[in-house]
Structures are given as C-alpha cells and as structure tokens.
C-alpha positions as CSV (number, residue, x, y, z in Angstrom):
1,X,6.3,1.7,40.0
2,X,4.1,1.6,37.3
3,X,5.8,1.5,33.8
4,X,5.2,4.6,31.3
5,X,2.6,4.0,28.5
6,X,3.9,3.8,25.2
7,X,3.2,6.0,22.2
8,X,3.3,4.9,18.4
9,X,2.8,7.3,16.1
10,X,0.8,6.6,12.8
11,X,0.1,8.6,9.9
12,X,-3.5,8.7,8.6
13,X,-3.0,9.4,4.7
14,X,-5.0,9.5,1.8
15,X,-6.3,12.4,-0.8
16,X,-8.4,14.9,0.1
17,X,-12.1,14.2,1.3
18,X,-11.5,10.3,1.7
19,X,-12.7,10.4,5.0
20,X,-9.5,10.0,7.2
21,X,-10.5,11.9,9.8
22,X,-13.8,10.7,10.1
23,X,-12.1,7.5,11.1
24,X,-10.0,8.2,13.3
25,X,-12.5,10.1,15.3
26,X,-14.4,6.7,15.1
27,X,-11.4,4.9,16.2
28,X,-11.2,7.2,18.9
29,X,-14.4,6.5,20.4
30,X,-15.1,10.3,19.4
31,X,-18.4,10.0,17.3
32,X,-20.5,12.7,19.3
33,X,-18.2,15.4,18.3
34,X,-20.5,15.1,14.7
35,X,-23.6,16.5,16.6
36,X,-21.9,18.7,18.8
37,X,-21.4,22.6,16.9
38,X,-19.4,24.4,19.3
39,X,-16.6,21.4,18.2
40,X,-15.0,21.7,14.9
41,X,-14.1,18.0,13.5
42,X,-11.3,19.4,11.5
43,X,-9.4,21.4,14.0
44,X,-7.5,19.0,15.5
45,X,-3.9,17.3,14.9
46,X,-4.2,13.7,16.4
47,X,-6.4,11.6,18.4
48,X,-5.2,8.8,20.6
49,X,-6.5,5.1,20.7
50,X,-5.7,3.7,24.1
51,X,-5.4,-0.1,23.2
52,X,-4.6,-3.4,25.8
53,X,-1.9,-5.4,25.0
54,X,-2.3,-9.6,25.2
55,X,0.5,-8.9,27.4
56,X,-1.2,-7.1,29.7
57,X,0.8,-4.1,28.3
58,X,-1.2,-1.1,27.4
59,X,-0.3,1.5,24.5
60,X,-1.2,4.6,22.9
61,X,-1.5,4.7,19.2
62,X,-1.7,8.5,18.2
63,X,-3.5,8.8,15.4
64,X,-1.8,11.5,13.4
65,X,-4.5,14.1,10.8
66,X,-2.9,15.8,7.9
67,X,-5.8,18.5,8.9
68,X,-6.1,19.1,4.8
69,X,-2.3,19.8,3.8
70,X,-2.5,17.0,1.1
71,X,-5.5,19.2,-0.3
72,X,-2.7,21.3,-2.1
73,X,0.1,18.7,-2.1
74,X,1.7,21.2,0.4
75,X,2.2,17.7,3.4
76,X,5.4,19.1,5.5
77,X,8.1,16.2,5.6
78,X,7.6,16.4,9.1
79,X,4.0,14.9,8.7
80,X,5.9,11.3,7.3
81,X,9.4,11.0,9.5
82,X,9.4,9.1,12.1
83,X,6.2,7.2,11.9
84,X,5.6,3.7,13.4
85,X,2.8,2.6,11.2
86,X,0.9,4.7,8.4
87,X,-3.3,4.0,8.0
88,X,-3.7,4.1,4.3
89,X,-7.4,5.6,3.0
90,X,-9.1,5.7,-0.4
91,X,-12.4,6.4,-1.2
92,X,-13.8,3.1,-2.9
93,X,-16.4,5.0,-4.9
94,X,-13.3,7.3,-6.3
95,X,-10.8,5.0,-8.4
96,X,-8.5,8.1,-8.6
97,X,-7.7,8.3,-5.1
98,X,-6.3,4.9,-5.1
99,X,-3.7,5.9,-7.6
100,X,-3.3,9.2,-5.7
101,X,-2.7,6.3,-2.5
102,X,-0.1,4.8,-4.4
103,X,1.9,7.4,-5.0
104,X,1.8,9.0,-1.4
105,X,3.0,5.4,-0.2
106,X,5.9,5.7,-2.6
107,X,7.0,8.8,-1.1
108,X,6.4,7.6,2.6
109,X,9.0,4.9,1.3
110,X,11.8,7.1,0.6
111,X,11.8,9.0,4.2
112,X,12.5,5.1,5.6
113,X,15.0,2.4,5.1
114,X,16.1,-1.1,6.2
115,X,16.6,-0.7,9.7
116,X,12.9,1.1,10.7
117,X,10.2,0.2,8.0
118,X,6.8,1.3,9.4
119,X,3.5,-0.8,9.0
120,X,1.3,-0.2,7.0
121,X,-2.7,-1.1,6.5
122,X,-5.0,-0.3,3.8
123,X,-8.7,1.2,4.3
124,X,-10.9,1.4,1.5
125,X,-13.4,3.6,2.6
126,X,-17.3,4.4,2.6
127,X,-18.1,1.0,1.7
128,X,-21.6,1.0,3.1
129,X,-22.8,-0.2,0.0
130,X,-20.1,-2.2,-1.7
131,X,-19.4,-5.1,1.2
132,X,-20.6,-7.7,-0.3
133,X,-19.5,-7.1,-4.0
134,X,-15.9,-6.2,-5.6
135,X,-15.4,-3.0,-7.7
136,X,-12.8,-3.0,-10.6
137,X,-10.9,-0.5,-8.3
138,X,-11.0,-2.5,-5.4
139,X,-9.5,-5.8,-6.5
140,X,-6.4,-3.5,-8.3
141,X,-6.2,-2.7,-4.9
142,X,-6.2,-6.4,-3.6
143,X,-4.1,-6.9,-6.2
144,X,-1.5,-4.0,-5.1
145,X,-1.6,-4.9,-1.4
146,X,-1.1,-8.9,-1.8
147,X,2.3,-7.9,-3.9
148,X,3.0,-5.3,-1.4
149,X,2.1,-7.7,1.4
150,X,-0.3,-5.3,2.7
151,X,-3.3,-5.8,4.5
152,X,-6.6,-4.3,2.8
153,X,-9.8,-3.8,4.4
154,X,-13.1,-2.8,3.2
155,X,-14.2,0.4,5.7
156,X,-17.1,2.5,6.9
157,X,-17.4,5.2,9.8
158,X,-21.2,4.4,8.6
159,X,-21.3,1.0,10.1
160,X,-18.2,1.0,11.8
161,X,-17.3,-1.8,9.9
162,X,-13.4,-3.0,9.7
163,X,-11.9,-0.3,11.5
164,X,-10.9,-1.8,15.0
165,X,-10.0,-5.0,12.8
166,X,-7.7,-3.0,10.5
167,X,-6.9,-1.2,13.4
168,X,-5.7,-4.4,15.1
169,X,-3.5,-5.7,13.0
170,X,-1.7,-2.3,12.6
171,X,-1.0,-2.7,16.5
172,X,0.0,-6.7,16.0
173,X,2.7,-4.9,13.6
174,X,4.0,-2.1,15.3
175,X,4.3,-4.1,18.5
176,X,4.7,-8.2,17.8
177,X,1.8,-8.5,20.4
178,X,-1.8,-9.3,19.6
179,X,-4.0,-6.6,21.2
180,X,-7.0,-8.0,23.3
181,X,-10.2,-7.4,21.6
182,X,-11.8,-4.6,23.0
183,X,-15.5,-6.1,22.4
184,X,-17.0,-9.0,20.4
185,X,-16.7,-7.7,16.5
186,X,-18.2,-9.2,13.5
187,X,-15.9,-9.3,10.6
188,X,-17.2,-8.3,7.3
189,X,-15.8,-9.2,4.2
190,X,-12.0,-8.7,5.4
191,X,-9.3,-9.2,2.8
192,X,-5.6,-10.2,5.2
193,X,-3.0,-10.9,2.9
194,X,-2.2,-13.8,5.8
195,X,-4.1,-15.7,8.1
196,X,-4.1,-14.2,11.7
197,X,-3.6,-16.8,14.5
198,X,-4.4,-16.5,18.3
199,X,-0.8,-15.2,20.1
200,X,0.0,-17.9,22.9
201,X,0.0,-15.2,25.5
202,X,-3.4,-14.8,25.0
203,X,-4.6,-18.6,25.8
C-alpha cells in the first residue's frame, strides 16, 4: 500500500506588490493563468509544488498566499502558526520593503520556539536587471541573511531565474533530503550562506 504524500506548509511573505504570488504561480508550473481572463491570479489561497525526494519520496509543498492581507497590516495569526518553512520576498528595486521583510520575520519569530523552528529562504525579487551587479539594498540583505544564516537569492518570474534553486533548498530544510532536480538549471548569481553538497542517497 502506497504511503500518503506529505504536505509542508510554507508561508509566502513580503509587503505588498513584491511579487509573491507571481512566484508561486511560477513555482507551480501555473504561468498560463497570466494570459487566461476568465482566471483571476489573485483569487486563490495556495498552490502546491509537487517535488521528488532523493529518496524516492515524493512531497507536497503548499505554497501558502497572504491574498493582500499584509496590504493593511491586517495578516490573521492564523496565516504564520504552524508553518514548516516561510519564502521570504522583497522587491530589489524597493529598499523599503526589505526593512518591511525584516520586521515581518521578527514577528514570524515569536509565533515559534526551540522545539519547531521553520526554514526560511530569502527572494529578492524582479531582478531582471540587477543579476550581475549588487545594489546598496541588496548586500544589507546579504549582510542580514549570512548573520541570520539565511539563504538569499536573487529572483525573477521574468526569467525564472533562482526560484526552483531557492525553492530547493527550502525542501533540503524542511525535510533533511535533497530533492532530485526536476530539470537541468543554470544558476545565476546565487548567494548560499553554505556550500550545498550532493546527498549520498542520490549517487
């Protein structure tokens, strides 16, 4: 008998208009729904990542939208209990939302303790034009992640650029398992706050 597939639950947060859930309709292999009217992008609550496991384990990773309660600082407590992993998204070409970020991942702290302390990844977002060059902003974010051992990504739903990646090492968090790569990806410009190695299970 076939084993049940396993949720995690993550938390896509960020300010308002930072493109959250432009990504994770990207991650969700949703990108049609853009040229489709009869679908609106912003009426939905999650979308689920299926993702394979080195292990030959497969998991969901539901993909949770605030659907624009953070655009009045009105986010239910609900929204940040009981998360496995948090997705955290600025707007590179915004400074302010990085300190916005900050302060919404001090408050994600205080719902969580010791015993169950969620991952978390950084996505600094719509950087279509800023891959191959570092904003002030952006290294105060480097900066912030490395002495909050976080991993930070440069991202774009654009070019797609990062996302599975950052994606990825959310999973190899949650889980302790490396996911298998879904397709060949080309890394650009990826900051990892430590170098990721090949899980034995997967040689």
């Amino acid at each position: 008998m076939a084993s049940a597939i396993k949720y995690y639950n993550v938390l896509v947060l960020g300010s308002f208009a930072v493109g959250k859930t432009s990504i994770e309709s990207w991650l969700a292999n949703d990108r049609d729904r853009n040229k489709r009217p009869d679908v609106n992008l912003f009426n939905r609550d999650y979308y689920d990542v299926r993702v394979d496991l080195c292990t030959g384990e497969k998991i969901i990773v539901r993909l949770w939208d605030t659907i624009e309660l953070e655009k009045d600082n009105n986010l239910p407590t609900s929204y940040i209990r009981n998360r496995d992993g948090f997705i955290l998204v600025w707007d590179i070409k915004r400074g302010s939302t990085l300190k916005e970020l900050i302060e919404l991942y001090k408050v994600t702290l205080t719902f969580y303790g010791d015993e169950h302390m969620p991952a978390y990844v950084i996505f600094a977002n719509k950087a279509e034009m800023e891959m191959r060059q570092n904003s002030e902003e952006y290294e105060s974010c480097q900066n912030w992640s490395l002495k909050h051992n976080i991993n930070c990504y440069k991202t774009s739903t654009t070019t797609g650029a990062n996302l599975e990646e950052g994606l990825d090492r959310l999973v190899e968090m949650m889980t302790m398992k490396e996911p298998v790569v879904r397709r060949k990806k080309q890394s650009v410009d990826i900051d990892l706050t430590e170098v990721r190695t090949q899980s034995k299970c997967c040689n």
